[in-house]
Phi, psi and omega in degrees: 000324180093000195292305205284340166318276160336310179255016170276309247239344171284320202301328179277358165263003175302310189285302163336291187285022162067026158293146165279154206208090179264149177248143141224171200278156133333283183315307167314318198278328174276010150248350162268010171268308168326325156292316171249023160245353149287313165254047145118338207237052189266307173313313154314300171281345173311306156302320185286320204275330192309334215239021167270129195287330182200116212235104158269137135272100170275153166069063162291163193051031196273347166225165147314159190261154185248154164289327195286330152303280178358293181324309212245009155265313156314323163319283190323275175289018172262284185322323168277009198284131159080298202282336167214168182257162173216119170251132172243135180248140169181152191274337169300096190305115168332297161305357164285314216287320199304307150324303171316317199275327174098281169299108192293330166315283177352283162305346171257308179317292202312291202304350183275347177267317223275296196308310197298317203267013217237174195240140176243141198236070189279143171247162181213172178105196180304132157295125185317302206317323187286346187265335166312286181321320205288277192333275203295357114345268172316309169317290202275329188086000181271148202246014163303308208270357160277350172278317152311326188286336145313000000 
């Protein structure tokens, strides 16, 4: 499919036009927000994420939403709501995330910041990563990287 592909290659061209640009994994980030509210620096990152010109989320939905996570997507995206952008990437079909977030409150607040304004890029076809392994395969003559791809 290509998602992380894609939105790695808009964020490197944001940053060519001199955008500030954060990329995190969804999950990674809602355990470093969980880390820095325990030493201190939750407020600090809440500010960092607010006042970034572009916020990648990559693998949305790849688990249940925590209430405490929700809580702290609503931040994140209430503070950026009209004012900056956020790209989101997931293999979870946008009619799905409504479920997927679990608190139906939540859940129409956060998608009402995310969703509505937002320009959707649907991909379809093979995972890059699986077509890679297949070239390098080919390329190499090697059936390592086509038995990983199993």
């Amino acid at each position: 499919m290509g998602n992380t592909f894609v939105a790695c290659a808009l964020a490197h061209q944001a940053c060519r036009y001199g955008a500030s640009v954060l990329y995190f994994r969804l999950p990674r980030l809602l355990q470093e927000l969980t880390l820095a509210r325990g030493d201190g620096r939750f407020t600090t990152l809440l500010a960092q994420l607010a006042k970034t010109d572009l916020l990648v989320l990559d693998d949305w939905g790849l688990a249940a939403f925590t209430d405490v996570a929700r809580r702290d997507l609503l931040e994140i995206f209430d503070d950026r709501h009209e004012l900056r952008s956020t790209l989101v990437t997931s293999q979870l079909p946008v009619k799905h995330w409504h479920d997927n977030l679990g608190d139906p409150t939540l859940a129409d607040a956060i998608l009402d910041r995310l969703v509505h304004n937002a320009h959707r890029i649907p991909l379809t076809g093979e995972s890059m990563r699986k077509k890679k392994l297949a070239l390098v395969a080919q390329m190499t003559g090697s059936t390592q990287a086509a038995d990983r791809q199993r």
